[in-house]
C-alpha positions in Angstrom: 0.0 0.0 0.0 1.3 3.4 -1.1 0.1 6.7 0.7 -0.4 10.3 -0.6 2.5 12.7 -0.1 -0.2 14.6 2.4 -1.0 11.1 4.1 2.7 10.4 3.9 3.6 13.9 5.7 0.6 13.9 8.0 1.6 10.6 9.5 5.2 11.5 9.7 4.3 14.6 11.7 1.9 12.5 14.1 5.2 10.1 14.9 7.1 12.4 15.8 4.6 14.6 18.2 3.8 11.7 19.7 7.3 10.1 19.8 9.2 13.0 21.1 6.6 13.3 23.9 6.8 9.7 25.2 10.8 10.5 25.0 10.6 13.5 26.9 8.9 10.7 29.7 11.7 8.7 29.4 14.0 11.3 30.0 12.6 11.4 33.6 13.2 7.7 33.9 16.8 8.0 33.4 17.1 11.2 35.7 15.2 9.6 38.7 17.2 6.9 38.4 20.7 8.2 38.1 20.2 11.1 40.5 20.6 9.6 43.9 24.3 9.0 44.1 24.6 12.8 43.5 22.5 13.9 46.2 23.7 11.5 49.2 25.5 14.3 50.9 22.3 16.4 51.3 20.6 13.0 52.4 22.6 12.9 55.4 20.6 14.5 57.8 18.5 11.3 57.7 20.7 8.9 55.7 23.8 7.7 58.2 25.0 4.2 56.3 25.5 3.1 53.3 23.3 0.3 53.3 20.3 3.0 54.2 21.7 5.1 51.6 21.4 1.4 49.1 17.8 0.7 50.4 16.8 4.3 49.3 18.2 4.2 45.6 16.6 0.8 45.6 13.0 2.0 46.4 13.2 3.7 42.9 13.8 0.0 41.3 11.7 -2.3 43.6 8.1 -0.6 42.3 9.8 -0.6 38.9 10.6 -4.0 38.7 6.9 -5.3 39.9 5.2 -2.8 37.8 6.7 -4.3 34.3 4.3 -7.3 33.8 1.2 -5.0 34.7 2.5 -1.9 32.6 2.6 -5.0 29.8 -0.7 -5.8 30.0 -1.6 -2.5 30.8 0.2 -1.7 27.2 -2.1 -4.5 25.1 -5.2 -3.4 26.7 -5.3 0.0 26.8 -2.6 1.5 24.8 0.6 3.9 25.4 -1.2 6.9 25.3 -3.3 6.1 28.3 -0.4 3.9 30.6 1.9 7.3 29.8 -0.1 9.3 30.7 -1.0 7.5 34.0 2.8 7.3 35.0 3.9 10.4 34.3 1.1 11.5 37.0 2.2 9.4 39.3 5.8 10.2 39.1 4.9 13.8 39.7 3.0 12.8 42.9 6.1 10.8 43.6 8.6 13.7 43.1 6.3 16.0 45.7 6.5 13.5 48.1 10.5 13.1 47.9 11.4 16.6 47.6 9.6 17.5 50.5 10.7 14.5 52.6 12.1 15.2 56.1 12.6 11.3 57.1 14.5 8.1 55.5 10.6 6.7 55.4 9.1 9.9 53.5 11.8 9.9 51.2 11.4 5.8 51.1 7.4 6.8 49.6 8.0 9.2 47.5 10.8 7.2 45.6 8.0 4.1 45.2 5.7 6.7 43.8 8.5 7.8 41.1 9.4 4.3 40.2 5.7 2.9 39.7 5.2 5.8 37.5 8.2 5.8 35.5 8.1 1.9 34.9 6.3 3.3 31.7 7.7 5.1 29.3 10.3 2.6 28.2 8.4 -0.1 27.9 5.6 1.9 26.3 8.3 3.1 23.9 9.0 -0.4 22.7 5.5 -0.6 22.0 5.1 2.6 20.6 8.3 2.3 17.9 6.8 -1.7 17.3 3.2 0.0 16.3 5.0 3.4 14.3 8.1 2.2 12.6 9.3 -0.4 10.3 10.4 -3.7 11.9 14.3 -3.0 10.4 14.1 0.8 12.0 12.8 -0.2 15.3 16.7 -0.6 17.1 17.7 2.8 15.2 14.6 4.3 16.5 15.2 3.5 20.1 18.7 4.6 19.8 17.0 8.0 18.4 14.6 7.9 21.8 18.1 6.6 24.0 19.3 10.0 23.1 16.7 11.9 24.2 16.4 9.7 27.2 20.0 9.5 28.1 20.0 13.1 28.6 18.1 12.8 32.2 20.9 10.7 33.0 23.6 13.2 32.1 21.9 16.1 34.0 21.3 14.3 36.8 24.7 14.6 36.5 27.6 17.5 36.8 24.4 19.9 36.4 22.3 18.2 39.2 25.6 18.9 41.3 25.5 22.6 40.3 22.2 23.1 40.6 22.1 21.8 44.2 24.8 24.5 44.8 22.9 27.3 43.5 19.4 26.5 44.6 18.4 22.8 46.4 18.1 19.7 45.7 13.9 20.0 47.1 13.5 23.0 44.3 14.9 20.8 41.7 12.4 17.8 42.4 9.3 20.3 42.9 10.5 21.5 39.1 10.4 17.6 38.2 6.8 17.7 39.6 5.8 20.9 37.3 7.5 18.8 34.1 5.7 15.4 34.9 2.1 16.6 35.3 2.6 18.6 31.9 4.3 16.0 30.3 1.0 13.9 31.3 -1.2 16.3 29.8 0.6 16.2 26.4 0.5 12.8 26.5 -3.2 12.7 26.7 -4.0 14.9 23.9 -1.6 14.5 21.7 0.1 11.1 21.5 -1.7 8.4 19.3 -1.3 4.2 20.0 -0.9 3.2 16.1 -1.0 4.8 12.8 -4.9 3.2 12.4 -6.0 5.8 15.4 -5.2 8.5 12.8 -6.6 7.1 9.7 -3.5 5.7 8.2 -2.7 1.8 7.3 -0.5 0.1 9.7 3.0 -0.2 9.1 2.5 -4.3 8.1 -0.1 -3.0 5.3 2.6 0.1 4.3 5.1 -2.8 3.8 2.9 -5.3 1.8 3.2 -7.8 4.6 0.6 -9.9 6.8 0.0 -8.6 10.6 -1.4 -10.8 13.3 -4.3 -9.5 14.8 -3.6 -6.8 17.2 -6.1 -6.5 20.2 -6.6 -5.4 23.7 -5.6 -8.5 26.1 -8.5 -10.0 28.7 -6.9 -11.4 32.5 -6.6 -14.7 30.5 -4.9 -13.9 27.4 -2.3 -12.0 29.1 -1.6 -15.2 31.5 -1.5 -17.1 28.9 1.0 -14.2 26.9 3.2 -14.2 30.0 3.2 -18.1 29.9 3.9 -18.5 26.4 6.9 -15.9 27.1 8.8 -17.4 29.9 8.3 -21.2 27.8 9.9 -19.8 25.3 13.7 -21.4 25.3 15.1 -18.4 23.6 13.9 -16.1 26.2 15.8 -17.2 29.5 19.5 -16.9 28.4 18.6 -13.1 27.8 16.5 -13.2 31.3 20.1 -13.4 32.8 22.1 -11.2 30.2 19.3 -8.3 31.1 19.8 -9.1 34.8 23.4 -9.0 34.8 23.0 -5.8 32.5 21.0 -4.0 34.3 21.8 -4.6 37.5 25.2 -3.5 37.5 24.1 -0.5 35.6 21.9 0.5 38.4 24.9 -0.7 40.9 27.2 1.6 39.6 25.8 4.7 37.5 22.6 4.8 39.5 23.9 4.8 42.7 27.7 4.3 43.7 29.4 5.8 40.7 29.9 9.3 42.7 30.4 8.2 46.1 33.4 5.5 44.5 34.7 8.6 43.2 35.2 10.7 46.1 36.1 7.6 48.4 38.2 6.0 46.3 39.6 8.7 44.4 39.2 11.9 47.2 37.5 13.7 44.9 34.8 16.8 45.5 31.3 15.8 44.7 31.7 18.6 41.7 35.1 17.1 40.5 33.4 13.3 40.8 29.9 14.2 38.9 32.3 15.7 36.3 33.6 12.0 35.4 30.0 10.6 35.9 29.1 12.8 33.3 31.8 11.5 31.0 29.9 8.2 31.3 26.9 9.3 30.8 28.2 11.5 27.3 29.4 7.6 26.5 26.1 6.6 26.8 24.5 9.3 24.9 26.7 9.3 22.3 27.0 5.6 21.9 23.3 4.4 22.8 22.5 6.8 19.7 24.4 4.5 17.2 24.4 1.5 19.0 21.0 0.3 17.5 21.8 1.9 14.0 25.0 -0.2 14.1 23.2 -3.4 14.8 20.7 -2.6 12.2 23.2 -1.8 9.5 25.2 -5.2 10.1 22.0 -7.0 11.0 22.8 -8.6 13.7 22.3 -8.5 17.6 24.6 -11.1 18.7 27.8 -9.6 17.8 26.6 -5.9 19.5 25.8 -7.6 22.8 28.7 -9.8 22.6 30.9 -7.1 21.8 29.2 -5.1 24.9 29.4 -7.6 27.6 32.6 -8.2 26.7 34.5 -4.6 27.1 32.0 -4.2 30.1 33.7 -7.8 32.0 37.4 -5.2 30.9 36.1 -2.4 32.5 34.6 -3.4 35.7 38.0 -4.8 36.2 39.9 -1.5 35.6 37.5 0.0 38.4 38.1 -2.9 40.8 41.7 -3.4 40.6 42.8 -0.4 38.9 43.1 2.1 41.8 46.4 2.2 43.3 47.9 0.5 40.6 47.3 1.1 36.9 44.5 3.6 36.7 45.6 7.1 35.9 43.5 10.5 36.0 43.3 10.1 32.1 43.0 6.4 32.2 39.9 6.8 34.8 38.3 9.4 32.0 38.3 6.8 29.2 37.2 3.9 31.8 34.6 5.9 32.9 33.3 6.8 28.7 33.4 3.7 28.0 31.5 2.3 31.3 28.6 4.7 29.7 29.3 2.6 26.2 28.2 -0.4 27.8 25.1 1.0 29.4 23.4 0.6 25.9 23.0 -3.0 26.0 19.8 -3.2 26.9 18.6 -1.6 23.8 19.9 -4.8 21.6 18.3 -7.2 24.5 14.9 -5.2 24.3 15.2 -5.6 20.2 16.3 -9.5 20.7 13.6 -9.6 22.8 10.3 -8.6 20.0 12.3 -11.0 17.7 12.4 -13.8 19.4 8.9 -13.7 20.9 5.0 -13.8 19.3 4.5 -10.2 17.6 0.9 -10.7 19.0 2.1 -10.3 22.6 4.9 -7.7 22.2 4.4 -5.4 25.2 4.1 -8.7 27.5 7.5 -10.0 26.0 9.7 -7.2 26.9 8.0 -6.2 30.3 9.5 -9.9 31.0 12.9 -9.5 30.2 12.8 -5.9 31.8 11.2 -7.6 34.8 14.1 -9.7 34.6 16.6 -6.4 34.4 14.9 -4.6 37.2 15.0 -7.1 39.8 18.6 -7.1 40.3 18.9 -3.4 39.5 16.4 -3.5 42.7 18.7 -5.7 44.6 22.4 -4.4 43.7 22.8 -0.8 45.1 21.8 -2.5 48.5 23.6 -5.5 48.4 26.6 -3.1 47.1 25.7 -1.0 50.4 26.0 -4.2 52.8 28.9 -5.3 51.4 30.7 -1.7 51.7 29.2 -1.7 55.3 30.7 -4.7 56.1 34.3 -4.2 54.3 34.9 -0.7 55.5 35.2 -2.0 58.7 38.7 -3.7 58.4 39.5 -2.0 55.2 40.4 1.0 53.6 37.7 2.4 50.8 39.8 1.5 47.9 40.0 -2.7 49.3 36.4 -2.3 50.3 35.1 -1.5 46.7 37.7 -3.6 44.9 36.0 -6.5 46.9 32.1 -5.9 46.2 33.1 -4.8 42.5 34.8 -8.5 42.3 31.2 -9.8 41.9 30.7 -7.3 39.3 33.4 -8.2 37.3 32.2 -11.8 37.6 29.1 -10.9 36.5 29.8 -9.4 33.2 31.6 -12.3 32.5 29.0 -14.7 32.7 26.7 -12.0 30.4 29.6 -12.2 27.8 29.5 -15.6 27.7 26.2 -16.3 27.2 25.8 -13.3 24.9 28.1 -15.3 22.7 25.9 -18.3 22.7 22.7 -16.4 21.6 21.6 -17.6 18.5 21.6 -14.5 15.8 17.8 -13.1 14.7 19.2 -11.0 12.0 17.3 -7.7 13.0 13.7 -9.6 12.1 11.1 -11.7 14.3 12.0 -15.5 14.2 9.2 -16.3 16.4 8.0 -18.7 13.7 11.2 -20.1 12.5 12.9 -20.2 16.3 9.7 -21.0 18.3 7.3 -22.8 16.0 8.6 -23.9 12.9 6.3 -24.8 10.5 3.2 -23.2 12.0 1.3 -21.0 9.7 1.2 -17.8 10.2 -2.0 -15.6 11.0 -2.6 -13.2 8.4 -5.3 -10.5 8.4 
């Protein structure tokens, strides 16, 4: 099917209103999350251990993690447009409650309230770029959202740190509330679930090719979705690859990046945010082409592989390195190149669509990002015990070499098994991976 140059043009503008909105949302999902190690200090008051300090960053990943199956379902039966919305609301409520805190508990709430309502905007973006854009452009069209979304991360960065200097941390989150509620009520009006809620065909009848049946999920067929998911062989190997991914992620750039820093390395909080935001730039810069990359070779396996692999190097230079081989400039590359391999869950989310029924997309990859969240829920306070525990016989620098030992361990195991995925080529082998020789549905 062909469209008019107007139909072509109206459609194009409609994907991008409503894209850039829903990226906007996950621009808050990455500056929730990466904004705690920066504001310990000003926790202190009612924060007075490390393993408190853990618990709190984890209260942001907890509501995440249990919220991805609903936000799923939530997905298939009532659309993006309407779960955004939701979540952006309740992140606003959320950011209220945390910026006005005055006790570990408070604080405790408010961060539930931001991670239940920012559990959807990346998933709902999967689902989005699965309804808008063609199955080859869906990694390069993350990527494209990553950027956008990346940037929360960075200013929770060096900027978060200057900002708390010139005003407070509390303004900054009461500004978080203003942007959330608005960013709610754009979503409401303006963003559209598939092409067919304007008018236009769907992207399968634009590309002369058969689509299953898309509809909204009862209770049962979503049970059944979820079960169908977790039989699927294919899936489990990247269950652990997500968890490995993005649980040290949330470890380390979420939560203990800055305070590493000015243990390990005596830095100021200003001097340590400034190499923070060298890793996030890496994962800006790098989670913009990462999906274009594996779309133009066609091929996940090798990206993933390739990832896990320098991340295993890396978490080795930040465990061992100090005291021995890591220099200033050294620490800068480590530290770009830790962002680099951040972006890994975009190739896992894309694996994820092609190795699972297209029916049940949003079910599929709320799984493996169940998966992901619960050890980014379980890290930062494991890492918190651990430091607890170590700092009191060692010095800071022993005390994180031992708890990133794990780490390093970890990404080992992700690289492995990354090499031992079986390639998709950047299309959905549900039917020659998972069923072979069932028929397709077609319209």
């Amino acid at each position: 099917m062909v469209l008019s140059k107007e139909d072509k043009r109206k459609m194009q503008i409609q994907r991008v209103i409503s894209f850039v909105i829903i990226a906007i949302a996950y621009c808050f999902v990455q500056f929730h999350r990466n904004s705690t190690g920066v504001i310990k200090g000003e926790l202190s008051s009612f924060i007075t251990s490390d393993a408190a300090f853990g618990t709190l960053s984890s209260m942001y990943f907890y509501p995440y993690m249990l919220m991805q199956i609903p936000i799923g379902a939530l997905l298939d039966m009532i659309g993006t447009r309407k779960t955004v919305s939701i979540g952006c609301a309740f992140a606003a409520a959320g950011s209220l409650i945390f910026g006005t805190s005055q006790s570990f508990a408070v604080a405790c709430i408010g961060r539930v309230l931001i991670g239940i309502g920012v559990s959807a905007p990346v998933v709902s973006m999967q689902k989005f770029i699965t309804n808008w854009f063609p199955e080859r452009r869906t990694a390069s069209a993350f990527s494209t959202a990553s950027l956008i979304g990346y940037s929360g991360a960075l200013l929770a960065q060096y900027p978060l740190a200057w900002l708390i200097e010139v005003v407070s941390w509390r303004a900054i989150f009461l500004v978080c509330v203003g942007i959330s509620a608005a960013t709610a009520i754009l979503c409401w009006i303006f963003v559209k679930d598939t092409p067919k809620a304007c008018g236009f065909p769907s992207i399968a009848e634009l590309e002369g090719r058969a689509e299953r049946p898309r509809k909204s999920l009862t209770i049962s067929e979503t049970i059944k979705a979820i079960g169908r998911t977790f039989a699927n062989r294919y899936v489990w190997p990247l269950l652990v690859i997500c968890m490995i991914h993005q649980g040290l992620q949330g470890l380390f750039s979420a939560t203990w990046a800055v305070p590493y820093l000015t243990s390990v390395y005596q830095m100021s909080k200003m001097e340590a945010t400034g190499y923070t935001s060298a890793m996030m730039a890496g994962m800006i810069l790098f989670g913009f082409t990462v999906g274009k990359i594996s779309d133009r070779i066609r091929s996940r396996k090798i990206v993933l592989a390739f990832i896990s692999g320098m991340m295993a190097v890396l978490w080795a230079c930040l465990a061992y390195g100090p005291n021995r081989f890591m220099s200033v400039p050294l620490l800068w590359v480590v530290m770009f190149l830790m962002g680099m391999s951040g972006t890994g869950i975009q190739i896992i989310f894309a694996y994820s669509r092609e190795v699972n029924d297209p029916g049940f997309v949003g079910v599929a990859v709320t799984a493996v990002n169940f998966a992901g969240m619960l050890c980014s829920a379980f890290m930062p306070t494991l890492a918190g015990v651990l430091l607890d525990k170590y700092k009191l016989i060692n010095t800071d620098a022993i005390s994180y070499q031992k708890t990133f030992t794990i780490c390093v361990i970890l990404s080992a195991v992700a690289f492995i098994m990354s090499v031992c995925l079986k390639e998709t080529h950047c299309v959905n082998r549900y039917y020659d991976f998972v069923k072979p020789g069932e028929k397709k549905e077609t319209n």
